[in-house]
ZAMARGU-4260 file (C-alpha; in steps of 0.2 Angstrom, whole numbers, plus 5000, padded with zeros to 4 digits):
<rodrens>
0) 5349/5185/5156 | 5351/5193/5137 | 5339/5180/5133 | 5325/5181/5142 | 5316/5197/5132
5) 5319/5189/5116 | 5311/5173/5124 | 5296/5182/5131 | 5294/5192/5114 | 5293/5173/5104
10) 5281/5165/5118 | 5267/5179/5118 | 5270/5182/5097 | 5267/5163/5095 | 5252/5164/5105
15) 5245/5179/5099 | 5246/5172/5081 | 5237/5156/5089 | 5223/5165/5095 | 5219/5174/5077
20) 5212/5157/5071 | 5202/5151/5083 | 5198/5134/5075 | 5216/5130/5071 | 5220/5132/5088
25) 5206/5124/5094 | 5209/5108/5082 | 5227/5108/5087 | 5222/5107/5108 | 5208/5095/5107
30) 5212/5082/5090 | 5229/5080/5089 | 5236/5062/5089 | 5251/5055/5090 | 5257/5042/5078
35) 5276/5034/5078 | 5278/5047/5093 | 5273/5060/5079 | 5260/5073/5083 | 5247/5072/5070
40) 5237/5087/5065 | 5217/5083/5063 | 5208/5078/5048 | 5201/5093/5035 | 5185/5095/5039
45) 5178/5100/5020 | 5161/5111/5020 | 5154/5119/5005 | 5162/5134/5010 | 5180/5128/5011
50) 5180/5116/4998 | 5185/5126/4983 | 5199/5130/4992 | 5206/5117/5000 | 5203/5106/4984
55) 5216/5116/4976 | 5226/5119/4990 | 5235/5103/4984 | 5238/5091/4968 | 5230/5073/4979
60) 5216/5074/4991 | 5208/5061/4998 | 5191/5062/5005 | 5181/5051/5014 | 5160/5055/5013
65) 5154/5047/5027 | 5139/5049/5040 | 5142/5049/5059 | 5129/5037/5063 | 5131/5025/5050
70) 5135/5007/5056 | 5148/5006/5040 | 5155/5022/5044 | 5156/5019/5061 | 5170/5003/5059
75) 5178/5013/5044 | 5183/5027/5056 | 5201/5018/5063 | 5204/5011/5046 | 5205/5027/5037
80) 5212/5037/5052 | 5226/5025/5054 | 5230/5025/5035 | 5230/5046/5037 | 5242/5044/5051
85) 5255/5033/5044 | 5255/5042/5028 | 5256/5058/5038 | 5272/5050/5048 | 5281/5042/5033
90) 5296/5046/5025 | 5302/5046/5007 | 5315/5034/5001 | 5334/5041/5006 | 5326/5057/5014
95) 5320/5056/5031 | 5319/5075/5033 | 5306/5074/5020 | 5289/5081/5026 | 5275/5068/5018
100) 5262/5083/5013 | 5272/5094/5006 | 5285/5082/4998 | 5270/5074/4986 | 5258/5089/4989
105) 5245/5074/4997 | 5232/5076/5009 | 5219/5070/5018 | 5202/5075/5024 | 5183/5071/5027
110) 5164/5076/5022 | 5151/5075/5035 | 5136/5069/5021 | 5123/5070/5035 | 5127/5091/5035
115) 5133/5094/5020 | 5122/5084/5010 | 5123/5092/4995 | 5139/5094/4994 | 5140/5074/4995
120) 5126/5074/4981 | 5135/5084/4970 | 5152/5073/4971 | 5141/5058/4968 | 5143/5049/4984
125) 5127/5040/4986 | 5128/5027/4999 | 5141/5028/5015 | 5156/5025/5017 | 5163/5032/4999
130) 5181/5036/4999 | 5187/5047/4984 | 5201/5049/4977 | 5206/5070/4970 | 5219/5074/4959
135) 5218/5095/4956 | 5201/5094/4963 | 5195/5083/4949 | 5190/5065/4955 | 5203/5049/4948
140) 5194/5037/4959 | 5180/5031/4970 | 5178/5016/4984 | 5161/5010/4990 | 5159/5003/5003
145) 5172/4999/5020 | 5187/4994/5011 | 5203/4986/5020 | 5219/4996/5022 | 5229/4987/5009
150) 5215/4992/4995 | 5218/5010/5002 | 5236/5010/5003 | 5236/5002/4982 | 5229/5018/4979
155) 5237/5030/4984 | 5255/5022/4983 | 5250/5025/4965 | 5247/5041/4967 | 5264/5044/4977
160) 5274/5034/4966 | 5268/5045/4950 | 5273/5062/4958 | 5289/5056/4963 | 5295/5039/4955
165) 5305/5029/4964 | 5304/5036/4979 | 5291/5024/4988 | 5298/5006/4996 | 5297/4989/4987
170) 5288/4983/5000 | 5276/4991/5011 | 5271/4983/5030 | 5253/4993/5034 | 5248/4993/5052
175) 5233/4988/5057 | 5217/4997/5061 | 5218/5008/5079 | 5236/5005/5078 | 5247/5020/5085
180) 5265/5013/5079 | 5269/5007/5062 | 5276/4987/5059 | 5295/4988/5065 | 5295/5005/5074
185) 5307/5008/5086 | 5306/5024/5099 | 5321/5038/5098 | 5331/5037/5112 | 5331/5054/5118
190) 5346/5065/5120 | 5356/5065/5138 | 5358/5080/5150 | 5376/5079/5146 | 5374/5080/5129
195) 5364/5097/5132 | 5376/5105/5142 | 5391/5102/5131 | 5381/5110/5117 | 5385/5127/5109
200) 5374/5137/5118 | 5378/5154/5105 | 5370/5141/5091 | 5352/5142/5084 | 5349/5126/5089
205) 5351/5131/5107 | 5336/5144/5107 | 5320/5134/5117 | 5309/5128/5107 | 5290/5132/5111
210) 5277/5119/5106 | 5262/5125/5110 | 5252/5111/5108 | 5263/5101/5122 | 5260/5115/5135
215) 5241/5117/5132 | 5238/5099/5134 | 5246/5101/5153 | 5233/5116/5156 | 5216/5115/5162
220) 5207/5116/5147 | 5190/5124/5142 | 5175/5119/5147 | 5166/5111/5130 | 5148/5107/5128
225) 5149/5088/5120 | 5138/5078/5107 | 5139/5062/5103 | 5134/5056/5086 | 5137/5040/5080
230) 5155/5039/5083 | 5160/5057/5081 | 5162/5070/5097 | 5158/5088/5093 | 5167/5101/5107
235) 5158/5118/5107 | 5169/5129/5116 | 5162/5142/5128 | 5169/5159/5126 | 5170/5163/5144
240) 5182/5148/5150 | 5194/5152/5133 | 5201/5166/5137 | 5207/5160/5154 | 5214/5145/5146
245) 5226/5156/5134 | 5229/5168/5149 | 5236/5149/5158 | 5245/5144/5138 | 5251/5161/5141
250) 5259/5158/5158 | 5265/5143/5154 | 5276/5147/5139 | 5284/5162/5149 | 5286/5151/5163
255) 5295/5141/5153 | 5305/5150/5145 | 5311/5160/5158 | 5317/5144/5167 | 5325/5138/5150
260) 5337/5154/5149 | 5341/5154/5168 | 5346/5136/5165 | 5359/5143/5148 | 5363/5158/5159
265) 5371/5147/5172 | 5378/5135/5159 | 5389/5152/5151 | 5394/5157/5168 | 5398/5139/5175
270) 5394/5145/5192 | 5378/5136/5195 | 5381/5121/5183 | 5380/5107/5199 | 5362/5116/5203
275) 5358/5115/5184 | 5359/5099/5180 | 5351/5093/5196 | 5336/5104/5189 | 5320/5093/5182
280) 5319/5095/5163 | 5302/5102/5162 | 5301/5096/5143 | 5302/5079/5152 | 5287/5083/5164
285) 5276/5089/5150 | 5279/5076/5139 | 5274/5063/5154 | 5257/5072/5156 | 5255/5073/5138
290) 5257/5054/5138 | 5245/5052/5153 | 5231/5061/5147 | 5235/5052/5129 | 5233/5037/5138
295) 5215/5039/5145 | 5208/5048/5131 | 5213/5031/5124 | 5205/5024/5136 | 5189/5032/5135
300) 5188/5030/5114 | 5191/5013/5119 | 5176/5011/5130 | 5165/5021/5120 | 5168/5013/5104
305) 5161/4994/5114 | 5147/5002/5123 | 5130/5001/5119 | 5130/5022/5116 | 5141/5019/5104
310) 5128/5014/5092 | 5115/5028/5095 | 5100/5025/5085 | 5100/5038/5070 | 5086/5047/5078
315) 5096/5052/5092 | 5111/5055/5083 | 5101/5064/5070 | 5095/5074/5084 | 5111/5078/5091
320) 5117/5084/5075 | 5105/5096/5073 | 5108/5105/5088 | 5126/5106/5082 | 5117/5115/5068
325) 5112/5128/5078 | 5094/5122/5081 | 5087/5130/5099 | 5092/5119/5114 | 5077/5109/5120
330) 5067/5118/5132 | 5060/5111/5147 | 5042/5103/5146 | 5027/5107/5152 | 5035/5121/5165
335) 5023/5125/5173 | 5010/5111/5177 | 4995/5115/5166 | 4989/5108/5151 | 4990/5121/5138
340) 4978/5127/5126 | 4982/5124/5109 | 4976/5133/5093 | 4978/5127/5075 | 4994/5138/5073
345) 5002/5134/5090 | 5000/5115/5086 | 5011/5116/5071 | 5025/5125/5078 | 5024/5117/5094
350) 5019/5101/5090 | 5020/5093/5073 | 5038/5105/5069 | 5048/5098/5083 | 5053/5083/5092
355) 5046/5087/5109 | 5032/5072/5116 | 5016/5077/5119 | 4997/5070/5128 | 4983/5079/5121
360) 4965/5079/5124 | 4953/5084/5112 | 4936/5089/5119 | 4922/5098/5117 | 4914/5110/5132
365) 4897/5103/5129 | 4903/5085/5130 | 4897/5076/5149 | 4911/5062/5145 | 4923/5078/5144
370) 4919/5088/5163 | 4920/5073/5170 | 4937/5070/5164 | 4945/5089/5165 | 4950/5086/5185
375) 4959/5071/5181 | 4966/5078/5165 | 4971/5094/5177 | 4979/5083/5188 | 4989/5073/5175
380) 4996/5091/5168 | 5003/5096/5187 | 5011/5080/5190 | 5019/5077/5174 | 5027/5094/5176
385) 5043/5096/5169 | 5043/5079/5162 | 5031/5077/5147 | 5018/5092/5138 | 5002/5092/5141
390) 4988/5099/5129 | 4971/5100/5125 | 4960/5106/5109 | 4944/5115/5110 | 4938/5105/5095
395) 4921/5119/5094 | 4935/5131/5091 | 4946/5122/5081 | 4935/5112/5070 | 4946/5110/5056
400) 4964/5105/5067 | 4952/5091/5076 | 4946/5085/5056 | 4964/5084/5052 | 4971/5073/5065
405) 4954/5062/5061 | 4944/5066/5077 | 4926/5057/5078 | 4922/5055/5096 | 4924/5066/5114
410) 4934/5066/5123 | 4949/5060/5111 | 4967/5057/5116 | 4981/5054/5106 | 4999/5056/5109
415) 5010/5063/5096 | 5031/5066/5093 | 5036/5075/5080 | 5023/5070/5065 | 5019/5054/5073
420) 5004/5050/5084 | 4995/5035/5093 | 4979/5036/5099 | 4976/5031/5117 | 4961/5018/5123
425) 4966/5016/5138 | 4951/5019/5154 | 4952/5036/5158 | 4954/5036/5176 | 4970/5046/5185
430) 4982/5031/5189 | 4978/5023/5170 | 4983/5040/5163 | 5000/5042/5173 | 5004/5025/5169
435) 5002/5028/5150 | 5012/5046/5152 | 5028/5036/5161 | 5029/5025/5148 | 5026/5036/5135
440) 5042/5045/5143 | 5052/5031/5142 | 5048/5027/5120 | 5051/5045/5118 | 5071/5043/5124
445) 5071/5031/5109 | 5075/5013/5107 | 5087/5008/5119 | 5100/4998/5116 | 5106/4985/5129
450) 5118/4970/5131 | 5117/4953/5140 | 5116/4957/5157 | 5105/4972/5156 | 5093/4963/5145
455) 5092/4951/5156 | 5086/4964/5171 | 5074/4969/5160 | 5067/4953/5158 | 5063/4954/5178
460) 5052/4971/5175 | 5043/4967/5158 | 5032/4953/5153 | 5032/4956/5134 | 5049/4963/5124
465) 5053/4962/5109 | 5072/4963/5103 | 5080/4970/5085 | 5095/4961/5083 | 5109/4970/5071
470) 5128/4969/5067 | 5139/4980/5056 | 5130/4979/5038 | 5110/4984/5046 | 5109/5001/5035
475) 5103/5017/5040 | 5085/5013/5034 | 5084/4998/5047 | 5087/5010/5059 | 5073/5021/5054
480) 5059/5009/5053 | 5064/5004/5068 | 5061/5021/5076 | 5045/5021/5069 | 5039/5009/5081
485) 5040/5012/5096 | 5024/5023/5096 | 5013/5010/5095 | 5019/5001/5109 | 5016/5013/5123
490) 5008/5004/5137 | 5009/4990/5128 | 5026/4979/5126 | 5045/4987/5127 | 5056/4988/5109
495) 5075/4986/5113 | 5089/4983/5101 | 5107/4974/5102 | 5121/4966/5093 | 5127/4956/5109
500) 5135/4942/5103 | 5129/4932/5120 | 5112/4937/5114 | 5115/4930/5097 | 5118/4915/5106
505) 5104/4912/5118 | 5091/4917/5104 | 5098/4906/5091 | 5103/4923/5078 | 5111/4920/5060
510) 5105/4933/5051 | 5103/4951/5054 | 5093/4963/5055 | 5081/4949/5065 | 5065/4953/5077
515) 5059/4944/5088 | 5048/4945/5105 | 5053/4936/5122 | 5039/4935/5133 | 5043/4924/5151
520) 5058/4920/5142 | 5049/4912/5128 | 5054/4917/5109 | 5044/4922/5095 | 5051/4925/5079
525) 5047/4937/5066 | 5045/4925/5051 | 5048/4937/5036 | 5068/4942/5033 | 5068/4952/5018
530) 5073/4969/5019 | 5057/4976/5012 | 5046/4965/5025 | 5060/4971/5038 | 5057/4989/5035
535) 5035/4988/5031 | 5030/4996/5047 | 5013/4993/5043 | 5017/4973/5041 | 5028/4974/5056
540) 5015/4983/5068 | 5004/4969/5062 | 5011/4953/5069 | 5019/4965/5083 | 4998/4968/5088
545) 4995/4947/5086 | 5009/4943/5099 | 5011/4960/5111 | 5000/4953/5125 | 5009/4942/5140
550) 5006/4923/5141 | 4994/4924/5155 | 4988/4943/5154 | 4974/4950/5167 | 4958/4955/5155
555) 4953/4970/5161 | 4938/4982/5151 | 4953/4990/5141 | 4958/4974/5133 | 4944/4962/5134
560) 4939/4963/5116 | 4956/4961/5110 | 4956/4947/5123 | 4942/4938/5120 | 4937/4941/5101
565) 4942/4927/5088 | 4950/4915/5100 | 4947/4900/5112 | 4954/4909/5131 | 4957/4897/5145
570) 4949/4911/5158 | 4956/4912/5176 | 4943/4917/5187 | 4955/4921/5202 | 4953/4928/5219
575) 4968/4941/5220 | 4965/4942/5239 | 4969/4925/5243 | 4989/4930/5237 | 4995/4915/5241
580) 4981/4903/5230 | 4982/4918/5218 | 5001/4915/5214 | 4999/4896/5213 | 4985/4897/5199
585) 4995/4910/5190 | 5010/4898/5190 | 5001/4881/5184 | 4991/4894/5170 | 5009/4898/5165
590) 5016/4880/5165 | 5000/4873/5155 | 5002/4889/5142 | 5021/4885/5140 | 5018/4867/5137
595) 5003/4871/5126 | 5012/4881/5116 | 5026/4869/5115 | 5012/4855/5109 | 5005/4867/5096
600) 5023/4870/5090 | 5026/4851/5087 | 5012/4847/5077 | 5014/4863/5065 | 5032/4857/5062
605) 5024/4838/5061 | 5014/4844/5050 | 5022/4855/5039 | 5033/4841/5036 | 5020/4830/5032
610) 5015/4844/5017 | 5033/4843/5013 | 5034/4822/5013 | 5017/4823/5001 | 5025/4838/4989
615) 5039/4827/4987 | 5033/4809/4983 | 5022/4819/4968 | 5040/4826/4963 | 5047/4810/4963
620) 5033/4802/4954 | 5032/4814/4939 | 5052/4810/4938 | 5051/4792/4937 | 5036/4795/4923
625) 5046/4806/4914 | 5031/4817/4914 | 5037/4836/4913 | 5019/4843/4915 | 5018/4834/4931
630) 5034/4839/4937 | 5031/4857/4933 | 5015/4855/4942 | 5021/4847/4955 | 5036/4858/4960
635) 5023/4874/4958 | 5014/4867/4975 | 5015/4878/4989 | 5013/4870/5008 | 5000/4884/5013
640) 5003/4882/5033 | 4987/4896/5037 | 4977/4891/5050 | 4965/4905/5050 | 4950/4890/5049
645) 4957/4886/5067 | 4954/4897/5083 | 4968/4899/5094 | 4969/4895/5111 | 4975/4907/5121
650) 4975/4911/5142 | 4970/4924/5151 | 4964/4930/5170 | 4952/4939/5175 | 4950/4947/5195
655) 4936/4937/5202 | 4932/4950/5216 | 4931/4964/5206 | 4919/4957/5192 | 4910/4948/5204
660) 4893/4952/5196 | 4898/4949/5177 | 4904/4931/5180 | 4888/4927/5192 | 4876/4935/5180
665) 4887/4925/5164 | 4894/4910/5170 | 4885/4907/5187 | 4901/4907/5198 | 4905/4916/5213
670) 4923/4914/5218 | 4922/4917/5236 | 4908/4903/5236 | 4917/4891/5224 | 4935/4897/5224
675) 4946/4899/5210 | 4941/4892/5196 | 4945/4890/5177 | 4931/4894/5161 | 4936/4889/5142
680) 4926/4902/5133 | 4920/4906/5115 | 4916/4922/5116 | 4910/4921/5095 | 4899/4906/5100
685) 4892/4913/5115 | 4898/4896/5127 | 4909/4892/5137 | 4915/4875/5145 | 4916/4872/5166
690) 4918/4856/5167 | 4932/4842/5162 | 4925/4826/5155 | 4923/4817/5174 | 4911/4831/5176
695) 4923/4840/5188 | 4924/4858/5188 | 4938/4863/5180 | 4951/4871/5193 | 4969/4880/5192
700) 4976/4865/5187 | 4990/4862/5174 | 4984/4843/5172 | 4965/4849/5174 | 4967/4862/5159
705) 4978/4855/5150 | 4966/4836/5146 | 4950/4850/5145 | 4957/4860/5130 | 4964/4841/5121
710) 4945/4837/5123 | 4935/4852/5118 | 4949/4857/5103 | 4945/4839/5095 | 4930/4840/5083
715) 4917/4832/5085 | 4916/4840/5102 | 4917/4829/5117 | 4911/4839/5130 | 4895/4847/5128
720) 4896/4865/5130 | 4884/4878/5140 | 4876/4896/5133 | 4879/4914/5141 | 4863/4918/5134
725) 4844/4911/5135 | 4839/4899/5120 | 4828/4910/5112 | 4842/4925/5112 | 4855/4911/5105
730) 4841/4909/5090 | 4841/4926/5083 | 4862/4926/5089 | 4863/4909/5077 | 4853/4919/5062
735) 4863/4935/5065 | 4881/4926/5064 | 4875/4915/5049 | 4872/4933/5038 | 4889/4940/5044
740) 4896/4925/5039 | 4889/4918/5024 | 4882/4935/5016 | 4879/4928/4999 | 4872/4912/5005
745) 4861/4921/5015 | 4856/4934/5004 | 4853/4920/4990 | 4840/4912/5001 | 4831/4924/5007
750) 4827/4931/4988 | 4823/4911/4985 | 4812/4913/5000 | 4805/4929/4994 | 4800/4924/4978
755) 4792/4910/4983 | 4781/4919/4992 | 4777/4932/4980 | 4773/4920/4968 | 4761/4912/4981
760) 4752/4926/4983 | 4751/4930/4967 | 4741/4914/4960 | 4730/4916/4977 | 4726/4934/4970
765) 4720/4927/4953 | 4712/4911/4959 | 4698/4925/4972 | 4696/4937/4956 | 4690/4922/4946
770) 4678/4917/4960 | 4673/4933/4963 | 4668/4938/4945 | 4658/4920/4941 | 4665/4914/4925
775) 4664/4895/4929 | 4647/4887/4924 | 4640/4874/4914 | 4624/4876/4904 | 4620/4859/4901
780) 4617/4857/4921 | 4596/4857/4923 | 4593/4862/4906 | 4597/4877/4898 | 4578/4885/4905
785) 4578/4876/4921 | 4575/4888/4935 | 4588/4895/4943 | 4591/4902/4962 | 4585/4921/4960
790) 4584/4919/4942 | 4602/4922/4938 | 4606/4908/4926 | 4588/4914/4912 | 4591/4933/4913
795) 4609/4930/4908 | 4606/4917/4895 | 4591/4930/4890 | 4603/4945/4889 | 4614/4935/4878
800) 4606/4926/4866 | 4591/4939/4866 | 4577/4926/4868 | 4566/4923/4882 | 4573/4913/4896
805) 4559/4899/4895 | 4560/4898/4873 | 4562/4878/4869 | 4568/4883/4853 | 4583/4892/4859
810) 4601/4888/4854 | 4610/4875/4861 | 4627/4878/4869 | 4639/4863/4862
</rodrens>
């Protein structure tokens, strides 16, 4: 037993000594891998604050910038940790006791470019991955870009070979990305029992060994507080749970120990030497848990790295990150069921500066729209407590907040994240507002990303979704403008993302980034592919507004404008009481939309082709005339396919029951007296259409809608169409809608008509003041002193000429 204080003495040094640096130790229990059955130290995690040091620590670092929610980075990730482990585990040339790092004074270690950018900045790594090559801290070279393990490997065998020449092999087989053996590797056997017991128990060799790193990974270890971002784990111990996990280290070691020298104590004396070797080695038992929990942390990185969290978008990992950071943990929201008054300084910190969702009303306390509203507001706050904030703005108060986030109407309510904000237009009643709140929850958690068969149970719950489809190369920016988006959806359409490649197939995908929207099952392509279009979420929003409503949506008061206004709608006047009748019209409107749609799709592409046919036979032509100007001319065409000069014929339904007076008082219908029954309506015309060309109503009917719209789409019209207004209203309706249309036309000729008029009333004018001041006379008429009426004619002639009126020798007027 002369051994057992000295082994007691090593064990509790070693693990003092472990304790004073905290991360080492921590690095050593949780990121130590094994490669070639050689324990591999972690990475070097470089910071500003270390990098002066450890870049001359040694002659060769290499470093790899990369950020952890980077696509690129993400499959780089096993290709450089593999090269570091075989390189780590190699062996020089005719010395295999050679330790790699110290033998060419090589290393390797990582930046974190998303928190440490400047550090990245200031080595010049501008896009991610960069892998950079240090020789005494100044660099010697720089990939780009994911590069394969051979490219590596050129490198740095360079680099080896010029520290210590000729001691690399001629040929040199890499493993493979993930791999944890190299090419041709074959396990140590390890030594016998009876090898041990023969041994010289008074050598050095003979004193236990104690590997920390072994017996921790057999303990219960610390409780960690985990982030996942991107592809990268970040383990914040808690202090409480470490020390206990030493105090078990501790115990451990000294068990050991103690059982290692009973075991040479009874191998000196010989008395016990049948019990000793039936003893279990406990190195043995260790190293088979080691390998077991090995196996399913395997495991686990294995399923991580092909699920669908795997690929976080960078808003959420950028949000992990920062509470890495040290940023405040998030708090929970709305705590306590109210909606909370906000003041112009509480808005910002609260608001605008963080990342938490909020509903907020602006109102004023004179506003009548605004009382009514406050209990259901109330209401909203209790039951969204602990779920999503609620505010509200006294915008009397807080006139210059309300100006800035463009209030001009009370009540206003918008729905911000962070500095993003969508305003809502929804009916204001308690169910429309809890709706909008649990949706809005659900955008807030981000874009989610799904595979084949969850995709295909949100089919069953969604009627409009649209789908971002990525791979490996989509770039950090994708991913942003993609967060953007999802704000203006809320309430509207769901925004997932995927790079199933059973998705790729169903949807017909080639090229990626690629955004589509699937509504019943039907696909509708975002047409523009460049990364500039892909990323305008102006542009994007745009067609995402032109296609976010369902095939068949239910026109409510919220959405009949956007309905109605600009199109041709095929209008369901159903009576949802009646469920049986009601799901029957809802599947034919489905079925003559679907094969409407397919119809329209036909004779764009027929048509398109048409252009195409046209633009080519004038190429062709200008190539047998040898004419280059017609050529050029020729070639210049572009096959404009806009059909803004056609209306769009869409379908839509609308509760018969519930807007029983408005479709009495506007069609003349009453569905409980008529049934269900179907409308084509021109909401910019003011008419409508009831009738097919039989004079049949026109009824729920895939064959009855579908030969209406063929007639009433063909111009001239062949079914004469009825007013929602009188004839003299559709006069003054007619006038109006020529102005907004043609406002030069019709400012042209009511000028013309103007000025006609003035100029009418003009020569009437002069024509009266010449009656009225009697210039028009003859003299010759009854002779110049023939009596006139009242004397008038002699008393003028006399006051002219100065003679008497009745003078035969006056003058004579020619």
């Amino acid at each position: 037993m002369r051994w057992l204080p000295l082994f007691l003495g090593a064990a509790r040094l070693a693990v003092a000594a472990s304790t004073t640096t905290e991360t080492e130790t921590e690095d050593e229990v949780k990121e130590y891998t094994k490669f070639n059955d050689v324990p591999v130290p972690p990475l070097i995690e470089l910071t500003p604050d270390n990098w002066e040091k450890e870049s001359k620590a040694s002659k060769w670092l290499m470093v790899k910038h990369y950020s952890p929610y980077c696509p690129h980075c993400i499959d780089f990730a096993p290709t450089y940790q593999t090269l570091y482990e075989f390189y780590y585990t190699s062996k020089p040339v005719g010395d295999e006791n050679a330790n790699f790092t110290t033998f060419y004074d090589f290393r390797f270690g990582t930046i974190n470019c998303v928190a440490y950018y400047d550090l990245c900045s200031a080595h010049k790594a501008s896009s991610y991955p960069t892998t950079t090559l240090y020789k005494n801290g100044e660099q010697v070279a720089a990939l780009k870009g994911v590069k394969s393990m051979p490219v590596l490997s050129e490198i740095v065998e360079k680099a080896l070979e010029a520290t210590k020449p000729g001691s690399r092999p001629a040929k040199l087989e890499l493993p493979k990305p993930g791999e944890i053996v190299a090419p041709g590797y074959v396990p140590k056997v390890a030594a016998t029992k009876d090898t041990k017991e023969t041994s010289n128990v008074d050598s050095a060799k003979d004193v236990p060994k104690v590997d920390l790193v072994k017996d921790s990974a057999t303990v219960e270890q610390p409780v960690k507080d985990t982030f996942i971002t991107g592809n990268d784990e970040y383990l914040m111990p808690t202090p409480k749970t470490e020390d206990k996990a030493a105090e078990k280290v501790v115990d451990k070691v000294v068990d050991k120990a103690a059982d290692k020298a009973t075991e040479t104590e009874a191998t000196e004396t010989k008395a016990i030497e049948s019990k000793a070797a039936s003893k279990a080695d406990p190195s043995v038992e260790a190293t088979a848990k080691i390998e077991k929990v090995k196996g399913k942390e395997e495991e686990e990185e294995k399923k991580k790295s092909t699920s669908p969290a795997y690929y976080e978008a960078p808003a959420v990992a950028a949000a992990a990150a920062a509470s890495i950071k040290g940023n405040k943990p998030k708090t929970t929201p709305n705590p306590n069921g109210i909606s909370q008054p906000l003041t112009a300084e509480s808005f910002q910190s609260q608001v605008t500066m963080t990342q938490e969702p909020w509903f907020i009303k602006f109102y004023a306390p004179w506003c009548h729209h605004c009382q009514a509203m406050a209990a259901n507001w109330a209401q909203v706050a209790r039951e969204m407590k602990g779920r999503l904030n609620i505010g509200e703005v006294n915008c009397e108060q807080e006139a210059r907040l309300c100006k800035d986030v463009r209030v001009t109407g009370y009540p206003t309510i918008q729905f911000f994240r962070g500095g993003e904000r969508v305003e809502y237009t929804g009916l204001r009643g308690l169910g429309d507002f809890l709706a909008y709140a649990e949706k809005a929850i659900d955008i807030s958690k981000g874009v989610q990303d799904v595979d084949a068969a969850s995709f295909k149970a949100l089919e069953e719950k969604e009627e409009v979704i649209f789908v971002y489809f990525y791979d490996h190369a989509t770039t950090t920016e994708d991913f942003l403008a993609l967060e953007r988006l999802p704000l203006s959806l809320i309430g509207r359409a769901k925004l997932v993302k995927t790079r199933d490649p059973e998705l790729y197939d169903r949807f017909k995908i080639t090229t990626w980034p690629r955004l589509l929207v699937s509504r019943e099952g039907r696909p509708t392509y975002y047409q523009p592919l460049t990364p500039n279009e892909m990323r305008g979420t102006r542009q994007v929003l745009n067609w995402m507004k032109s296609v976010w409503l369902p095939i068949v949506p239910e026109m409510t008061a919220s959405n009949a404008r956007e309905i109605m206004d600009g199109k041709i709608v095929v209008l369901g006047l159903l009576n949802r009481d009646d469920e049986e009748s009601f799901n029957g019209a809802i599947r034919e409107m489905k079925s003559a939309a679907s094969e409407w749609m397919d119809k329209q799709i036909q004779l764009f592409q027929l048509e398109r082709q048409e252009l195409r046919n046209a633009k080519q036979l004038r190429i062709e032509e200008a190539e047998d005339r040898n004419d280059q100007r017609a050529l050029r001319n020729a070639k210049n065409i572009r096959i404009n396919m806009d059909r803004a000069d056609r209306k769009e014929i869409t379908f839509a339904w609308v509760d018969g029951v519930f807007w029983q007076r408005w479709i009495r008082t506007t069609y003349g219908i009453d569905v409980k007296d008529t049934g269900d029954r179907i409308i084509i309506n021109d909401e910019d015309n003011r008419r409508y259409w009831d009738q097919t060309t039989t004079g049949n109503p026109i009824v729920p009917s895939r064959t009855s809608i579908l030969e209406t719209i063929t007639k009433i789409s063909q111009n001239p019209l062949n079914i004469k169409p009825k007013l929602t207004i009188s004839a003299f209203e559709k006069l003054f309706f007619d006038i109006r809608m020529t102005f907004s249309e043609h406002p030069y036309l019709s400012m042209g000729c009511i000028l013309g008509i103007a000025f006609g008029c003035l100029s009418w009333f003009r020569n009437s004018a002069r024509a009266q003041r010449r009656a009225g001041h009697g210039t028009h006379f003859k003299l010759e008429e009854g002779g110049i002193g023939a009596p006139s009426e009242k004397g008038s004619t002699g008393g003028f002639i006399q006051s002219v000429f100065g003679g008497s009126g009745g003078s035969s020798n006056g003058p004579k007027a020619d």
